[in-house]
C-alpha positions, 0 to 999 in steps of 0.5 A: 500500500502506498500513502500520502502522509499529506493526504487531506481526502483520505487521512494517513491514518486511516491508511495505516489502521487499514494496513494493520487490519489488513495484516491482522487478518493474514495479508502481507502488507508493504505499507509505504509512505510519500512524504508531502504527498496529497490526495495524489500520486507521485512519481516514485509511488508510480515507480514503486507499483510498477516495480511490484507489479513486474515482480509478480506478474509474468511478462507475456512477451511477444505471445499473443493474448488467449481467446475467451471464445 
């Protein structure tokens, strides 16, 4: 998960006492902080999901898509 510590929509607590229950309830959770970051996304957030989603999902390459016929 990623937050804005300067998040005046969604306050910073609420996303952190939301990483808690979810890591009460079993799910392993990254709870990452922007600094000044606001009701918003930061280059490094955008850099930081890109980097989670590569390592968990597999790159297709060049295969084409299956068909849901």
């Amino acid at each position: 998960m990623g937050h804005g510590d300067a998040d005046p929509v969604v306050r910073y607590e609420w996303g952190q006492a939301t990483s808690k229950v979810l890591q009460e309830w079993g799910w392993n959770v990254d709870f990452k902080t922007y600094k000044g970051l606001p009701h918003s996304a930061a280059p490094q957030e955008i850099n930081d999901l890109e980097r989670y989603i590569k390592e968990r999902v597999p790159d297709l390459g060049d295969k084409p898509l299956p068909s849901k016929a």
